[in-house]
N, CA, C and O of each residue as an XYZ file, in Angstrom:
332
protein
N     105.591    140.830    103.407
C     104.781    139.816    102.752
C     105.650    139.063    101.752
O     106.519    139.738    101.200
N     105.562    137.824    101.439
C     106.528    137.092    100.478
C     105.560    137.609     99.199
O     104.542    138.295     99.110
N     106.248    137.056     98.468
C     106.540    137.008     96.390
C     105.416    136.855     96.569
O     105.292    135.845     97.262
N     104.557    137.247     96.362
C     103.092    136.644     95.294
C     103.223    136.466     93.836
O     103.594    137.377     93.096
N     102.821    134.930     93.314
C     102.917    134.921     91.782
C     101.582    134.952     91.525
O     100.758    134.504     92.322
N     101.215    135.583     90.180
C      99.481    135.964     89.530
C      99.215    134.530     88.792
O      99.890    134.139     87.839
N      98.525    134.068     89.161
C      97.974    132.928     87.926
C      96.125    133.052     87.654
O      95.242    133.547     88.354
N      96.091    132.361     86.327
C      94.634    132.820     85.904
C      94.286    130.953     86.240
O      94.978    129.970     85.975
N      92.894    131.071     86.934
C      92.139    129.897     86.703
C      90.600    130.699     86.456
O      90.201    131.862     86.409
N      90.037    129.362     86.336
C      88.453    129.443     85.909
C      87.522    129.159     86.929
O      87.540    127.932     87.034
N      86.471    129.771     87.987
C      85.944    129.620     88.743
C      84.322    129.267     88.630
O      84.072    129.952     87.638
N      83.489    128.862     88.867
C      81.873    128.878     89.031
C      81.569    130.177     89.307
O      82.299    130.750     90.115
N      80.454    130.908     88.712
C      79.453    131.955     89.011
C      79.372    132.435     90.677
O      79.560    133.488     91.286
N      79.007    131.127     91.011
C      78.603    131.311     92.783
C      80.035    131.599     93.208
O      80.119    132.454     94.090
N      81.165    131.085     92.785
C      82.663    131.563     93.426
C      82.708    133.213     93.433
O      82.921    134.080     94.281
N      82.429    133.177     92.193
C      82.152    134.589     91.810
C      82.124    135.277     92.484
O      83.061    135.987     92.853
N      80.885    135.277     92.904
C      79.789    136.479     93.799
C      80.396    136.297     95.523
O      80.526    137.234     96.311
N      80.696    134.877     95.800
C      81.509    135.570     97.004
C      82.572    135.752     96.521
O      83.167    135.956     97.579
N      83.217    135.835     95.879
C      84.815    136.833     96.288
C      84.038    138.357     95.764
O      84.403    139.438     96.227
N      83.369    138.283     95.146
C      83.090    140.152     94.619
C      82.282    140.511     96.230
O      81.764    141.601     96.471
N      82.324    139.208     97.326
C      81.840    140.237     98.903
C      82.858    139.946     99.761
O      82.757    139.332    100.823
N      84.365    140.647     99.007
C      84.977    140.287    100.110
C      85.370    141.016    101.045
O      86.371    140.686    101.682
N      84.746    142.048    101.309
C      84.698    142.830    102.352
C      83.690    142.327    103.527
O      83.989    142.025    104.682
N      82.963    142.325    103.174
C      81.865    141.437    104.093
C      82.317    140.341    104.696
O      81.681    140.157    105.734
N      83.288    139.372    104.474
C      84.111    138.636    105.084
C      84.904    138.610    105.548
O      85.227    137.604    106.179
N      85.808    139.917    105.484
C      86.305    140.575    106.628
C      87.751    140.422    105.613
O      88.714    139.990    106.247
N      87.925    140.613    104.667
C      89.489    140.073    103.620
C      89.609    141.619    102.952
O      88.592    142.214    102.595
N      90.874    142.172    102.830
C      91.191    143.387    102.231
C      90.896    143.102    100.483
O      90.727    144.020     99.681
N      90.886    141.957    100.205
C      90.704    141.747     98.764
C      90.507    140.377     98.636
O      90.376    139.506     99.496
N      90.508    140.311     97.006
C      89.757    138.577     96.521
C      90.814    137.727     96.679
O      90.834    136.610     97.195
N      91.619    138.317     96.224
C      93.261    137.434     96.194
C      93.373    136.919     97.802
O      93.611    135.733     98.030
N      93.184    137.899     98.914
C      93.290    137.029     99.988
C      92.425    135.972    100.098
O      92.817    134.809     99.999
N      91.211    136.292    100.308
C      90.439    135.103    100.008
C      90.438    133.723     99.821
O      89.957    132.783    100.453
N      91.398    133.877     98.322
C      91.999    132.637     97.735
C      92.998    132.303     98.435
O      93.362    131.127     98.434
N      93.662    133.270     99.186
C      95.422    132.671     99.450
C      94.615    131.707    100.626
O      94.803    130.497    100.504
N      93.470    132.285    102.087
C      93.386    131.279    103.131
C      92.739    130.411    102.898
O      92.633    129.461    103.673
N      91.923    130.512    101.402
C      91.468    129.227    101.332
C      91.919    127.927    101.055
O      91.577    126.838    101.515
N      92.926    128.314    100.040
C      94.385    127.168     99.612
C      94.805    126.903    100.820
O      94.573    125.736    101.136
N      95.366    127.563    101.669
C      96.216    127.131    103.089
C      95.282    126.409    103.665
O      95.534    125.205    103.702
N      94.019    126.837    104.252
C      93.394    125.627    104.887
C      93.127    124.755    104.146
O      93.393    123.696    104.713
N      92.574    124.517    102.756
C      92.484    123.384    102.063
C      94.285    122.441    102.235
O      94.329    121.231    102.454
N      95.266    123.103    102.116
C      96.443    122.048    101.801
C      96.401    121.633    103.112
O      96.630    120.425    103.172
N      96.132    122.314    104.569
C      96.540    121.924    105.940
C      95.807    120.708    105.979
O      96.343    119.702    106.444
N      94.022    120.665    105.312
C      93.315    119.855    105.545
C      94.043    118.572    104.740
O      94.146    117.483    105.305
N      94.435    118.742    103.663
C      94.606    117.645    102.861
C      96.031    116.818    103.572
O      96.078    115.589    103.621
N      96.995    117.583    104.024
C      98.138    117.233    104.695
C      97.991    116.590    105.893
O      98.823    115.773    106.289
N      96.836    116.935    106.613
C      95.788    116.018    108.034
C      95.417    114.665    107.587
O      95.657    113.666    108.266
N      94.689    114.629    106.165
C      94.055    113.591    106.224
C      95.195    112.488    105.319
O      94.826    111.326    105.492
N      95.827    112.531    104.869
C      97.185    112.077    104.170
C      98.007    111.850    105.429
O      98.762    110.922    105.140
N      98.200    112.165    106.463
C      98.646    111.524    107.387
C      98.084    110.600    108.152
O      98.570    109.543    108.553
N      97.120    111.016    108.319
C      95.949    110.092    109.502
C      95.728    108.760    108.031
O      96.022    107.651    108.478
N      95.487    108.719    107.172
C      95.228    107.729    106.272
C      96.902    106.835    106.438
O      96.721    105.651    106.720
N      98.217    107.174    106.324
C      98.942    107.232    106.552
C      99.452    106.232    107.864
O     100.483    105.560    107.829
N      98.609    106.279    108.891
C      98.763    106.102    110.256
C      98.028    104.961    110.274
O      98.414    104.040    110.992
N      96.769    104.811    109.442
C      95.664    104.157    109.346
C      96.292    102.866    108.816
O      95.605    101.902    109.153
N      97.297    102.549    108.147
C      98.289    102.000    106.876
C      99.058    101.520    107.763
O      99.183    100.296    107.717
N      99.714    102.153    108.694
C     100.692    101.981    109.733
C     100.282    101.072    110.613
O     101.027    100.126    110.866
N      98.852    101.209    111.324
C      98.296    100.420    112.194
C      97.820     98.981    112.277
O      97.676     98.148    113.172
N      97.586     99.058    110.600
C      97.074     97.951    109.983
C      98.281     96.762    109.430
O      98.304     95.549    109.219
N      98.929     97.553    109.374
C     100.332     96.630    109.443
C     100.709     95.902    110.294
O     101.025     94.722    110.136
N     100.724     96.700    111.601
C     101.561     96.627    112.819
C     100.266     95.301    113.534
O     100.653     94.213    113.960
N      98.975     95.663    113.522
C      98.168     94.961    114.391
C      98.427     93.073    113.994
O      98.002     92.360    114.903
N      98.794     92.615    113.282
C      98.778     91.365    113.712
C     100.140     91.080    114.570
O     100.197     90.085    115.292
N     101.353     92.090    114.453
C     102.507     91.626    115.347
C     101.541     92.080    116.977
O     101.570     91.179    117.815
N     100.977     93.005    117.268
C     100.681     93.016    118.229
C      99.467     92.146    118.593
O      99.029     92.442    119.705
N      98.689     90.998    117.876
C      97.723     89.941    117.898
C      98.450     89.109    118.361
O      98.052     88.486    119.346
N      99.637     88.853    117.850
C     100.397     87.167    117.798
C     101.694     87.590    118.958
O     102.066     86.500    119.393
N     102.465     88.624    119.582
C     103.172     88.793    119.935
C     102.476     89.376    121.301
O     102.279     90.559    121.578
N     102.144     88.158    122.115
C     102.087     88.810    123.974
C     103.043     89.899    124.412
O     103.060     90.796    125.255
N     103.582     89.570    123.762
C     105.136     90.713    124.891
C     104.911     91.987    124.758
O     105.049     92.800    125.672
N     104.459     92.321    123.322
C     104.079     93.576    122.880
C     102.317     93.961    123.311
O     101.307     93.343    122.975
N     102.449     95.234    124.184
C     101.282     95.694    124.628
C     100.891     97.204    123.731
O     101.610     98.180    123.519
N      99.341     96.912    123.289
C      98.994     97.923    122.815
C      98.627     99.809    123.732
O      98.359     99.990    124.920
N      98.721    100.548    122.962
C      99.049    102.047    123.362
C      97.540    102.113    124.146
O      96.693    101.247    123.928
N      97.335    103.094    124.960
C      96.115    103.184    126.034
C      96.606    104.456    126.113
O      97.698    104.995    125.935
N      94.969    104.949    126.583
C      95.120    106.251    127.178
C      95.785    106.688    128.456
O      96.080    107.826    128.823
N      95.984    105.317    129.155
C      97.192    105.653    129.892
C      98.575    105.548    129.665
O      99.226    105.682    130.701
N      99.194    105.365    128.712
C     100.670    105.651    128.103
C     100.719    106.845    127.810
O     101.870    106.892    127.374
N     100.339    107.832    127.723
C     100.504    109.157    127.979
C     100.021    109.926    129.377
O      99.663    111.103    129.404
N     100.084    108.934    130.671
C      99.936    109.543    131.687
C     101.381    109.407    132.757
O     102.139    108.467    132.996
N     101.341    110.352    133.075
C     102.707    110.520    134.001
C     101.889    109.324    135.289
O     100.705    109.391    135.620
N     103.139    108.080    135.942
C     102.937    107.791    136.448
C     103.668    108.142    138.224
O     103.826    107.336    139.141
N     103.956    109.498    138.189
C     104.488    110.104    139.558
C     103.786    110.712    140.244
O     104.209    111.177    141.303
């Protein structure tokens, strides 16, 4: 298992009471709890920071592909093998 560092924060009541069931959720302890909840929270936040990201990207790009015939937009067939 890597380094675990201890830090103190301040939680809500209702946080509370589920981590004091964390057996019932199937976690050897509270601390795990917290560790998968951070990981899926950062995975989520790292998803939507990209896709916003992309969103930025697209919006850029769409008037060269408005004004520029030559350039054809992506389709669900550009990811099909044509053999």
């Amino acid at each position: 298992m890597r380094n675990l560092n201890q830090k103190k924060f301040s939680i809500r009541s209702e946080q509370v009471k589920f981590l004091e069931n964390y057996k019932k959720w199937g976690f050897s302890d509270k601390s795990s709890i917290v560790r998968e909840a951070l990981d899926r929270y950062i995975r989520e936040v790292k998803t939507q920071h990209q896709k916003r990201l992309m969103a930025q990207k697209s919006r850029e790009l769409l008037s060269d592909y408005l004004e520029d015939k030559e350039l054809t937009t992506l389709t669900d067939l550009d990811s099909e093998d044509f053999l």
